[in-house]
PATI-306881 format. One line per 5 residues: number of its first residue (from 1); their letters; for each residue y, x, z of C-alpha. Coordinates in nm, 4 decimals. Layout:
# residues N
NUM	a	Y,X,Z  ...
# end
This chain:
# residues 537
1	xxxxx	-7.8906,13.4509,1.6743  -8.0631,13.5085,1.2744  -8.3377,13.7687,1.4849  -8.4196,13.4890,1.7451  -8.4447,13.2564,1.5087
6	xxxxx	-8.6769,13.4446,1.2812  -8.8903,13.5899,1.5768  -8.9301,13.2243,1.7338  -9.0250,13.1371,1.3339  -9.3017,13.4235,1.3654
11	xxxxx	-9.4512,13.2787,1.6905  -9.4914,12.8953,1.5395  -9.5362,12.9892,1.2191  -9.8792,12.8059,1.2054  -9.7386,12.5302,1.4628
16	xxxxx	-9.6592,12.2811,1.1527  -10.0708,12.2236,1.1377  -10.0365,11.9508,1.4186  -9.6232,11.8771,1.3617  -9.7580,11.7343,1.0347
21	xxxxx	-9.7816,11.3845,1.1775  -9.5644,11.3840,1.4129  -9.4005,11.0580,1.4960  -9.6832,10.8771,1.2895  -9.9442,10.9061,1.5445
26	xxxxx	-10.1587,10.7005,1.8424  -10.0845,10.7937,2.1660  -10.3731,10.5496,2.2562  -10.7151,10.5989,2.2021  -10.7757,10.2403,2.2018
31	xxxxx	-10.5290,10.1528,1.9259  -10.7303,10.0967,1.6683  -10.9430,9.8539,1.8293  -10.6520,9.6819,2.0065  -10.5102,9.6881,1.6168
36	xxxxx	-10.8431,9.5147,1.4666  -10.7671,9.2543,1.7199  -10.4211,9.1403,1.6264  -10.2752,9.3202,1.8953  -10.0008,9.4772,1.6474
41	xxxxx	-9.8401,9.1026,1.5663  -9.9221,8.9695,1.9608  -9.7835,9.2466,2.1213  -9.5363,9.4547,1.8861  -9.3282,9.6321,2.1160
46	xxxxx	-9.5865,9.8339,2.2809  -9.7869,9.8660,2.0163  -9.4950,9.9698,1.7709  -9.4284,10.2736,2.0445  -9.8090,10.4039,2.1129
51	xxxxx	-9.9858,10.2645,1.8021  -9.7809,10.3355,1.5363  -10.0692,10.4970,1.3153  -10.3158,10.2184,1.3636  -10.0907,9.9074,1.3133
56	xxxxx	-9.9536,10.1284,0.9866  -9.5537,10.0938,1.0698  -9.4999,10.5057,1.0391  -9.2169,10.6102,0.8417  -9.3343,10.6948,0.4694
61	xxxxx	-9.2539,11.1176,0.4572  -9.3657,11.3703,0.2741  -9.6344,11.4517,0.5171  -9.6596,11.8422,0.4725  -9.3442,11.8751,0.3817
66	xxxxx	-9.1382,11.7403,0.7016  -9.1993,11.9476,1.0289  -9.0759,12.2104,1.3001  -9.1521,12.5213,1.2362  -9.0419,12.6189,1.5697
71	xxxxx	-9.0212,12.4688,1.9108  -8.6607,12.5624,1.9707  -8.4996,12.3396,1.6922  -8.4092,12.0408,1.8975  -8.2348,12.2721,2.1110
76	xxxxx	-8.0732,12.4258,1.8185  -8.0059,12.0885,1.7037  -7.8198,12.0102,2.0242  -7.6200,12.3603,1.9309  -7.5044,12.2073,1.6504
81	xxxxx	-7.7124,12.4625,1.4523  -7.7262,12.1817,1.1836  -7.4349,12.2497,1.0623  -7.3264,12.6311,1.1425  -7.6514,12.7482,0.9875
86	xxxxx	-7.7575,12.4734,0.7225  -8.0078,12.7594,0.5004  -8.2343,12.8420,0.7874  -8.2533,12.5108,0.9509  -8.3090,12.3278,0.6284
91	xxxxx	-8.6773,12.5867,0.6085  -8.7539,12.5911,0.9831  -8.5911,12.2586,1.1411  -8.6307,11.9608,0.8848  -8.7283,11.7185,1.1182
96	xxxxx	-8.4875,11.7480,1.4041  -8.2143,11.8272,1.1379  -8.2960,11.4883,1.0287  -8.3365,11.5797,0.6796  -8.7416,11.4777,0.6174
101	xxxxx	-8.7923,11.3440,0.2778  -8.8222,10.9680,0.2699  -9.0234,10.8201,-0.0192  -8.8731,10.5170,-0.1827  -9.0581,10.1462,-0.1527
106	xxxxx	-8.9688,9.8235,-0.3086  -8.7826,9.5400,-0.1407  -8.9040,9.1858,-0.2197  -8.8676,8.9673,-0.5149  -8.5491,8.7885,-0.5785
111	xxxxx	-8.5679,8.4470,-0.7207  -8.6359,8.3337,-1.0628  -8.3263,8.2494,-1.3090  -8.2567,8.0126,-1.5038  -8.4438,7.9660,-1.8378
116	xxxxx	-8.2872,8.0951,-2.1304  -8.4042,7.8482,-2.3886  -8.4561,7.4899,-2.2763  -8.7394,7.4270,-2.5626  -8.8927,7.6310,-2.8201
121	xxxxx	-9.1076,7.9013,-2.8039  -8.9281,8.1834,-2.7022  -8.7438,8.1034,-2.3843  -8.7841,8.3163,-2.0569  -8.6688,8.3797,-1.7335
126	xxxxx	-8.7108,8.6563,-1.5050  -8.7230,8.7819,-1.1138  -8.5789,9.1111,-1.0304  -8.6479,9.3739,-0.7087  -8.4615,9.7180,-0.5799
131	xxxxx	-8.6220,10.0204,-0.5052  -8.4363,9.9965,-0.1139  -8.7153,9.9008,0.1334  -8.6248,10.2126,0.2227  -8.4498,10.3903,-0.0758
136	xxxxx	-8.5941,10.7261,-0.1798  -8.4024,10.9835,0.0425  -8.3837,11.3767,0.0744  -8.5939,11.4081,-0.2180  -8.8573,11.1638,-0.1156
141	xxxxx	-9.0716,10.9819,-0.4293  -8.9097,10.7065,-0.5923  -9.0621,10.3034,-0.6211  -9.3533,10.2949,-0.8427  -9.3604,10.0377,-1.0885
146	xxxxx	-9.1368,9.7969,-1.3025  -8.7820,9.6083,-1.1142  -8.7773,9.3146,-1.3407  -9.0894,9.0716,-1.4664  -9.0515,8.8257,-1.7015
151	xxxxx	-9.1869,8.4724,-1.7889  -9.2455,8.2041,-2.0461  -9.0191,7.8891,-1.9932  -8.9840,7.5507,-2.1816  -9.2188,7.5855,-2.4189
156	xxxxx	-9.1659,7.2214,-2.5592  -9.0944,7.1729,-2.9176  -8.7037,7.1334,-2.9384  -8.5530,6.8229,-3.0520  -8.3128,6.7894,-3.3324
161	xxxxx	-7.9074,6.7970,-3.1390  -7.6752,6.5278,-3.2616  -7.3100,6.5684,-3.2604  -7.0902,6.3032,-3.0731  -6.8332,6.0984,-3.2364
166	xxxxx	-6.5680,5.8841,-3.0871  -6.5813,5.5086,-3.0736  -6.3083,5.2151,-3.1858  -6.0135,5.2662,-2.9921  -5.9957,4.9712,-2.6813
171	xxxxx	-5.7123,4.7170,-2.6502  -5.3573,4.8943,-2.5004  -5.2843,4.7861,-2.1520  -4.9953,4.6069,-2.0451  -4.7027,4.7755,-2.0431
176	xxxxx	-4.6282,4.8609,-1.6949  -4.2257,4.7473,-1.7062  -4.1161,4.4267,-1.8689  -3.8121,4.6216,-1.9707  -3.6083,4.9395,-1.9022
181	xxxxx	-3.8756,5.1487,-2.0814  -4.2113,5.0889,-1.9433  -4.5867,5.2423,-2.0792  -4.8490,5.0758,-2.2653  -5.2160,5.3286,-2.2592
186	xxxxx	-5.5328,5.2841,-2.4538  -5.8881,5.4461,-2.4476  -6.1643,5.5455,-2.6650  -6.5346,5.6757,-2.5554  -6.7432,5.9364,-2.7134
191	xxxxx	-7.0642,5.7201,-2.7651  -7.0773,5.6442,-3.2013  -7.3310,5.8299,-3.1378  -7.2915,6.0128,-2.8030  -7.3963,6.3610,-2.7991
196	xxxxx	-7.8160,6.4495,-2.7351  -8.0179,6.7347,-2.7851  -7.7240,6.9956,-2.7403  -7.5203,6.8192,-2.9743  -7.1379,6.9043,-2.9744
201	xxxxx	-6.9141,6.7038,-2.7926  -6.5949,6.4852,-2.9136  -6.2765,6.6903,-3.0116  -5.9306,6.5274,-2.8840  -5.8322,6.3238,-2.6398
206	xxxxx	-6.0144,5.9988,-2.5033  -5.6537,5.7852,-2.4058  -5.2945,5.8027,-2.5579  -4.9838,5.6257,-2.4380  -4.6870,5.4735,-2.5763
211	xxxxx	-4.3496,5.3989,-2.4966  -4.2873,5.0152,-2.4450  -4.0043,4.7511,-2.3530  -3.7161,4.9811,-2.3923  -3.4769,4.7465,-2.3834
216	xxxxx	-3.2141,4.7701,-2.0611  -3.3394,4.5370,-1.7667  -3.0800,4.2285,-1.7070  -2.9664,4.3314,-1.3000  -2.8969,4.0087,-1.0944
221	xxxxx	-2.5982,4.1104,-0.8452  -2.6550,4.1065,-0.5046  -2.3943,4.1818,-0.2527  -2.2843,4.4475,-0.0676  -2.2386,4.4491,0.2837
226	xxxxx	-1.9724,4.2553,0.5100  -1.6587,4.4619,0.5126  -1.4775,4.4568,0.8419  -1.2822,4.1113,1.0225  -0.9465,4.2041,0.9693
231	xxxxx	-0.6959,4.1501,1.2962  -0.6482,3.8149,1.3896  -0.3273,3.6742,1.2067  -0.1873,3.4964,1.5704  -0.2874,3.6918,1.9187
236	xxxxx	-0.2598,3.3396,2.0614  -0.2301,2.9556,1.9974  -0.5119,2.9415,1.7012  -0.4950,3.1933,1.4364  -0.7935,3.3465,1.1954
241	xxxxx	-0.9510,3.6253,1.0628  -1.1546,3.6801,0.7332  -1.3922,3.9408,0.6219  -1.4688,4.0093,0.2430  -1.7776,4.1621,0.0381
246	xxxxx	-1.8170,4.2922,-0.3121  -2.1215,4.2131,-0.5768  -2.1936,4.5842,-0.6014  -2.5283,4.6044,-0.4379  -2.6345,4.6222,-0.7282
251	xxxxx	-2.3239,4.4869,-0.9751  -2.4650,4.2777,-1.2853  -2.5807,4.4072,-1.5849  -2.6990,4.3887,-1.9163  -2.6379,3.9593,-1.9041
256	xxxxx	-2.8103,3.9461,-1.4982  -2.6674,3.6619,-1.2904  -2.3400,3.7217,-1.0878  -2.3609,3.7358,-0.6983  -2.3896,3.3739,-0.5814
261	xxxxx	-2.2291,3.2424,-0.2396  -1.8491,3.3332,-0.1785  -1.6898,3.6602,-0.1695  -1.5268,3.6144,0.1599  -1.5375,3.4133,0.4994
266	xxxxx	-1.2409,3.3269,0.7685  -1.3307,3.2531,1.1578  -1.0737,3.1361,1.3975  -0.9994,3.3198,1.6313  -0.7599,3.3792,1.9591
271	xxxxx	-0.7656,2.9726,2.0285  -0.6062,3.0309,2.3853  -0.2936,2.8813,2.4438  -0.0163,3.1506,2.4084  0.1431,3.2561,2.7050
276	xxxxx	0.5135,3.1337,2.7541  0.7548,3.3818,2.6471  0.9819,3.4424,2.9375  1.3758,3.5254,2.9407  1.4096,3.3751,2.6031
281	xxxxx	1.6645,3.1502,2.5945  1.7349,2.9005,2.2819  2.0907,3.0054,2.2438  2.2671,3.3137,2.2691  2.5774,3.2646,2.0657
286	xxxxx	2.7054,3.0574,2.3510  2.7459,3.3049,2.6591  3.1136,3.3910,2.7119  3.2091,3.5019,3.1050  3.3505,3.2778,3.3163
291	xxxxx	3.2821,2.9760,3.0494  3.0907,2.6495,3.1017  2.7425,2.7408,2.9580  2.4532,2.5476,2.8952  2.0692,2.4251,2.9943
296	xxxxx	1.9502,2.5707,2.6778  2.1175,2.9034,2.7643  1.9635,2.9330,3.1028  1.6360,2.7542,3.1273  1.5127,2.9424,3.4464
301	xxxxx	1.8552,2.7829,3.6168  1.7251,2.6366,3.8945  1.8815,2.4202,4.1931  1.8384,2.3638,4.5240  1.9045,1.9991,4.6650
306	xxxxx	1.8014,1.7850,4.9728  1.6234,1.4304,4.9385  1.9547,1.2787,5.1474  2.1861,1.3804,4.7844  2.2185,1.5052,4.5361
311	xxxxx	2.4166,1.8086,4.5609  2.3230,2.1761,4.4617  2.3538,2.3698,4.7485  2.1831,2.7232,4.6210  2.0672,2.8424,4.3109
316	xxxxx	1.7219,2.9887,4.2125  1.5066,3.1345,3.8902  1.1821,2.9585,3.7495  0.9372,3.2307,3.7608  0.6253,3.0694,3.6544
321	xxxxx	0.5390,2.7331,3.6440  0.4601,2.7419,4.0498  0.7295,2.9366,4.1630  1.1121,2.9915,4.2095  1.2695,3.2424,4.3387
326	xxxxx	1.5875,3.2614,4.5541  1.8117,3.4121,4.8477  1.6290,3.4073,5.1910  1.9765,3.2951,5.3492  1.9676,2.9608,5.1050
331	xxxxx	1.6452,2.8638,5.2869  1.7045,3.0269,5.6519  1.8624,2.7309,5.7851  1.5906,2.5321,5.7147  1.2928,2.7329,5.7687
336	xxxxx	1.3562,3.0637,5.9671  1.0061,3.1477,5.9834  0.9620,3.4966,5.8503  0.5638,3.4823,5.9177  0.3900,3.4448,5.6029
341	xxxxx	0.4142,3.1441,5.3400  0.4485,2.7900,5.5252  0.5495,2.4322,5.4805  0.9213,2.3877,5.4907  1.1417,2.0887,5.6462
346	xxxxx	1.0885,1.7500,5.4448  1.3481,1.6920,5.2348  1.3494,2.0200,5.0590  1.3136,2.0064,4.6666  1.4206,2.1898,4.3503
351	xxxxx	1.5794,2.0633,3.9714  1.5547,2.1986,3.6614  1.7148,2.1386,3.3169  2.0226,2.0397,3.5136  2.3154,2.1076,3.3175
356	xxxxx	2.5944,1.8547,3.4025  2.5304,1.7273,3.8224  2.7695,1.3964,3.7272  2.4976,1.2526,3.4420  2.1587,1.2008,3.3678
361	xxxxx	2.0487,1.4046,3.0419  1.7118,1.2737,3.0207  1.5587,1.6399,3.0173  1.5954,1.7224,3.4459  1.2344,1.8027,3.6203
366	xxxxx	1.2447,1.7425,4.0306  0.9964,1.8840,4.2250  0.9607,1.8947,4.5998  0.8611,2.2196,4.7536  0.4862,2.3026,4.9409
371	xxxxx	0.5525,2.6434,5.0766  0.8678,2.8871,5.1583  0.7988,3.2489,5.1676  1.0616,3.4066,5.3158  1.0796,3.8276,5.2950
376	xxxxx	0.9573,3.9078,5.6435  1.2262,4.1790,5.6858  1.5105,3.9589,5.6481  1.8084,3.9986,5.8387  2.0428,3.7158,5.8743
381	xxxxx	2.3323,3.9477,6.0254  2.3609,4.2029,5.6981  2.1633,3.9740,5.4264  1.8926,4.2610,5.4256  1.5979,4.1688,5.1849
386	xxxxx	1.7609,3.8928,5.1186  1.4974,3.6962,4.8847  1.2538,3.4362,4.9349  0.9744,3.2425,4.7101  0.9224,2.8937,4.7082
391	xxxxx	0.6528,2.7089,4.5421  0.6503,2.3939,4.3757  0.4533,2.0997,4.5069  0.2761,2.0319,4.2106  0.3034,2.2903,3.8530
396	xxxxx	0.5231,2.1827,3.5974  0.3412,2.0563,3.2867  0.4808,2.3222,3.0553  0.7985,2.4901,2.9220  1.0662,2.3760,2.6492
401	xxxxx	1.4186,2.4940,2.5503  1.5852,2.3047,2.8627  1.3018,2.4835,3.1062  1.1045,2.8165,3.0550  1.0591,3.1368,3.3219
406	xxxxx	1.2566,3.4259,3.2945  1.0685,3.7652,3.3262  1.0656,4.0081,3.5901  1.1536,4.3492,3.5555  0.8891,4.6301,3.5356
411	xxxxx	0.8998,4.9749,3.7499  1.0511,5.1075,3.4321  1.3325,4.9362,3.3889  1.6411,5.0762,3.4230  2.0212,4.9387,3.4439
416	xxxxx	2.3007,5.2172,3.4853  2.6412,5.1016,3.5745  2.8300,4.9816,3.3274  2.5509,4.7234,3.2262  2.7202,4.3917,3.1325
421	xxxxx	2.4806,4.0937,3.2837  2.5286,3.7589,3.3296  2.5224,3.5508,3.6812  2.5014,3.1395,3.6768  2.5532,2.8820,3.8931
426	xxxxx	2.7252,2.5457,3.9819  2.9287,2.7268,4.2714  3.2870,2.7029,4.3546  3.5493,2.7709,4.0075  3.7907,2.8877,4.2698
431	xxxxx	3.7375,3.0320,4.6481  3.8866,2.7342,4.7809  3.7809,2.5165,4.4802  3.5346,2.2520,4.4701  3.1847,2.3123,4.3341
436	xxxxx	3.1480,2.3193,3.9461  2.9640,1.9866,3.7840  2.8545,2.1965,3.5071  2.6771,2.4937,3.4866  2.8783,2.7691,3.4433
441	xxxxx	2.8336,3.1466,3.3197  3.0282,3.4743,3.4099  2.9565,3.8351,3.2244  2.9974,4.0801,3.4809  2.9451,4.4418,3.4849
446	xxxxx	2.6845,4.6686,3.7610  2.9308,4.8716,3.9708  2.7881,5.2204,4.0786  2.6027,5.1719,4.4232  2.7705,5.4348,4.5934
451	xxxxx	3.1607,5.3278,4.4870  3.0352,4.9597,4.5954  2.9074,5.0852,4.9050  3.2454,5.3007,5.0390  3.4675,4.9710,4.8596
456	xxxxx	3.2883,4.7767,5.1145  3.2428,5.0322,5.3730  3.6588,5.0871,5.3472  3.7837,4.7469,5.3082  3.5435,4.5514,5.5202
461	xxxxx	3.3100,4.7306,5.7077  3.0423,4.5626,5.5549  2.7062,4.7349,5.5068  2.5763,4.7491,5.1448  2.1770,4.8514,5.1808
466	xxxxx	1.9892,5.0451,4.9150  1.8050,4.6811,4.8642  2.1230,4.5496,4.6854  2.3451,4.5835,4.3598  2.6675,4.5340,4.2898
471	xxxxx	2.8627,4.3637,3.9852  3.1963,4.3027,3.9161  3.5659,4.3962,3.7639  3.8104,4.6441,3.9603  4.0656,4.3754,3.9436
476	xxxxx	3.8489,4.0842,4.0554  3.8822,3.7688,3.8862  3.5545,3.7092,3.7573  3.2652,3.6625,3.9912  2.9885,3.4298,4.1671
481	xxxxx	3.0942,3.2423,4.4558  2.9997,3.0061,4.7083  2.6613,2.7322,4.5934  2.5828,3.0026,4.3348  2.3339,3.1911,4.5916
486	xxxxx	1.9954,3.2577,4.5054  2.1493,3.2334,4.1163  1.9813,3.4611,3.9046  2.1688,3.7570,3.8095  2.0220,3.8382,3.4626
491	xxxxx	2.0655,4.1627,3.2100  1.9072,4.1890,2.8503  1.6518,4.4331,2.7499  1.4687,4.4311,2.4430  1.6139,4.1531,2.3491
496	xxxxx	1.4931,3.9525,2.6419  1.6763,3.8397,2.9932  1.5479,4.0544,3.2974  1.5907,3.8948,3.6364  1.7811,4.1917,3.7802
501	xxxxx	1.9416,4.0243,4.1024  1.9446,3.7203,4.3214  2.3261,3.6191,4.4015  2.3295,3.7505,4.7545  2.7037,3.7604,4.9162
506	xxxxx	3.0664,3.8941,4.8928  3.4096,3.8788,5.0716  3.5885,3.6017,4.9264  3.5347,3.5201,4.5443  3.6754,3.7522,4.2146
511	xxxxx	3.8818,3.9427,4.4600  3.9703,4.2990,4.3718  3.7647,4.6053,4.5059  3.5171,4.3404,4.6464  3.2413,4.3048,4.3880
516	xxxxx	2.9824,4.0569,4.4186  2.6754,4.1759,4.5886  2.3289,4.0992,4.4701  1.9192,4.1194,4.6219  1.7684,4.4092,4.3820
521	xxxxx	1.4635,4.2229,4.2189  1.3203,4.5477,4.1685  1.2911,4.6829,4.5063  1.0815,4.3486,4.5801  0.8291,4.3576,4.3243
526	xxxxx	0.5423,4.4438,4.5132  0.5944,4.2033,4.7705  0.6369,3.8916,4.4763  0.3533,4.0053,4.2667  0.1414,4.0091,4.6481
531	xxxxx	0.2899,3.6802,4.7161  0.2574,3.4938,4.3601  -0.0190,3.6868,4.1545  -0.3142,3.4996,4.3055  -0.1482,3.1634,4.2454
536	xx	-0.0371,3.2609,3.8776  -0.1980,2.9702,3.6125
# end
């Protein structure tokens, strides 16, 4: 490679004589007129390629210094000669090496500072340039000439600088609380004299504030929010409730005014009349079995009579102030419809507050019945589903101690044997007795179903359903009888009477073995709530 080199250097040795301005040239032989015609600024692309001597845009170079001394060396360059062999190519192969000297030339002026003095005599500013349009490179000359120039500036005579000095202090604001600690400010300008001429400025500060009205604020109270109603004192018949606040929104303070208007407030409240209380008689001390009782012990009594007398021939129980309920077999005779609700026979009507049948007490209600409602599985033959409703002409106009409902029981309810109730009525005293002219009361207690039902089964034949109860004594003695059906058959529970039965039948009266049997009010209460619920007050 060195001999090639160096016999290719032999053979151009005298080839730099035209390589000398190469690349700052016309290609053109017309480019120096086309340049004397403004052809380099109209057309500078073409002319920037072919006419690059005339319109003078030739890199500056060191002219005899920058050339291939052989033809090969932009081959060699491609080679990568550059680098491997950096002695002989920096002699032979400047140019395509890229290492030509470049001679430094200045870049324009910058712009003119600020003057140092603003009056006098000796103030100046100055403009600066850098040698970088291009920068001196491989060697080439640097910028000829001086980087910085200076100039006189304000050359007025100077005038003489006064100081500043602050002025009288202005008036302090108002205080921006009228108590609780508020702040009170003042100012003061720096214009006795203000400063000229370069004069110093004021020292310190041109406000100040002070503390003012520190004494505690007087707080009016206000209140708080409503607290809660509490629960109304009644849950019927007029009762109230009241609500109550607190002066704590904010409480008073420091000598403020107290909360005015009152701390609390009442509303009435639950104004509907109160329901009656059922099976809640006036008297309980009074019930002893098999005793004369009376009205105010058992104001649901009820009794059945014709317009053509006066005698009780069936009992019933005041249910609501519509309806009365009784034994299906009291009513059969005169209304064996089992269709539905309808108009009975004329004559038909109820009393209650009866106590004694032989006087007037001033307190008995008669009403004449609009509808029967008989059970529409009744059977006459067995007293199956023996019940019926009947409903009152007109309501009665309210309760009192001689007349009041008795209540129902629920699907809950629950009265094992043994359960001592009561059963009422003005029937027979005797089983071939006379009907009682008092109301009378015998405590009786529920006899298993299944011992009643084989008793019966045994002794009689007679079929006791899984719609009836039984109550009674082993030994007999004490029982309902004849004009005492339809009665109500009553237990306590919760302190309240329960209409458990209707008096239904039996063999004979208070015999032994032969309880008396009774329509379970419990099996039916579907069918009296469908029959009574949409006519309830």
């Amino acid at each position: 490679m060195k001999v090639s080199l160096y016999l290719a250097s032999l053979l151009c040795i005298y080839c730099g004589l035209w390589t000398q301005v190469y690349g700052c040239r016309d290609n053109n032989r017309l480019c120096s007129t086309w340049a004397r015609n403004g052809e380099c600024g109209k057309n500078p692309r073409y002319m920037k390629v072919n006419c690059k001597l005339s319109c003078r845009i030739c890199t500056p170079v060191a002219v005899a210094a920058c050339y291939d001394r052989s033809v090969y060396c932009a081959s060699w360059r491609r080679n990568g000669e550059c680098r491997r062999n950096y002695a002989y190519m920096n002699r032979y192969c400047k140019r395509s090496c890229g290492w030509c000297p470049v001679n430094g030339n200045w870049g324009s002026w910058g712009t003119l500072s600020s003057c140092s003095k603003s009056c006098g005599t000796t103030g100046t500013m100055s403009r600066r340039r850098t040698c970088s349009n291009p920068a001196p490179r491989y060697g080439g000359r640097t910028c000829a000439g001086d980087s910085i120039k200076y100039f006189r500036c304000n050359r007025t005579p100077c005038k003489v600088p006064v100081n500043g000095n602050w002025g009288a202090w202005r008036p302090w604001s108002t205080c921006t609380k009228t108590c609780g600690g508020g702040v009170k400010r003042r100012t003061r300008t720096c214009s006795n004299p203000a400063p000229k001429n370069g004069g110093r400025t004021c020292t310190g500060s041109s406000a100040e504030s002070q503390a003012c009205n520190t004494l505690p604020c007087k707080v009016d109270g206000k209140w708080g929010v409503w607290g809660k109603w509490t629960t109304c004192s009644k849950t019927c018949g007029g009762g109230y409730m009241s609500r109550s606040r607190t002066c704590n929104n904010p409480a008073p303070q420091n000598g403020g005014r107290p909360c005015q208007g009152p701390s609390s407030e009442r509303n009435s409240c639950n104004d509907q009349k109160c329901p009656e209380t059922c099976g809640s008689p006036k008297q309980l001390g009074r019930i002893v079995g098999g005793q004369v009782a009376s009205n105010r012990d058992w104001p649901w009594q009820v009794g059945l009579q014709t317009l053509t007398d006066d005698f009780i021939f069936c009992g019933g129980s005041l249910l609501n102030r519509e309806w009365v309920l009784t034994a299906a077999h009291c009513i059969y005779r005169n209304n064996p419809s089992r269709k539905g609700c309808v108009a009975p026979n004329p004559g038909l009507r109820i009393i209650i507050g009866e106590f004694d049948v032989d006087n007037i007490e001033g307190h008995e209600v008669t009403k004449n019945i609009a509808q029967i409602c008989m059970h529409p599985s009744y059977d006459h033959s067995i007293f199956d589903y023996d019940i019926a409703l009947l409903r009152l002409s007109t309501p009665l106009p309210g309760y009192n101690e001689t007349m009041s409902p008795i209540c129902l029981p629920t699907a809950s309810s629950n009265f094992p044997p043994g359960t001592n109730c009561s059963v009422t009525g003005w029937g027979r005293t005797h089983q071939s007795g006379w009907t009682s002219n008092k109301l009378r009361v015998a405590r009786v207690p529920i006899i298993e179903h299944a011992r009643c039902k084989q008793q019966y089964l045994e002794s009689t034949g007679d079929t006791v359903t899984d719609r009836m109860i039984c109550a009674g004594y082993e030994q007999g003695k004490i029982d309902s009888c004849k004009g005492d059906s339809g009665g109500p058959f009553v237990c306590l529970e919760r302190g309240r009477y329960v209409l458990v039965g209707a008096t239904s039948w039996g063999v004979g009266c208070a015999q032994a073995r032969r309880p008396g049997v009774y329509t379970d009010i419990k099996d039916f209460l579907p069918w009296i709530q469908g029959v009574i619920s949409p006519e309830e007050p």
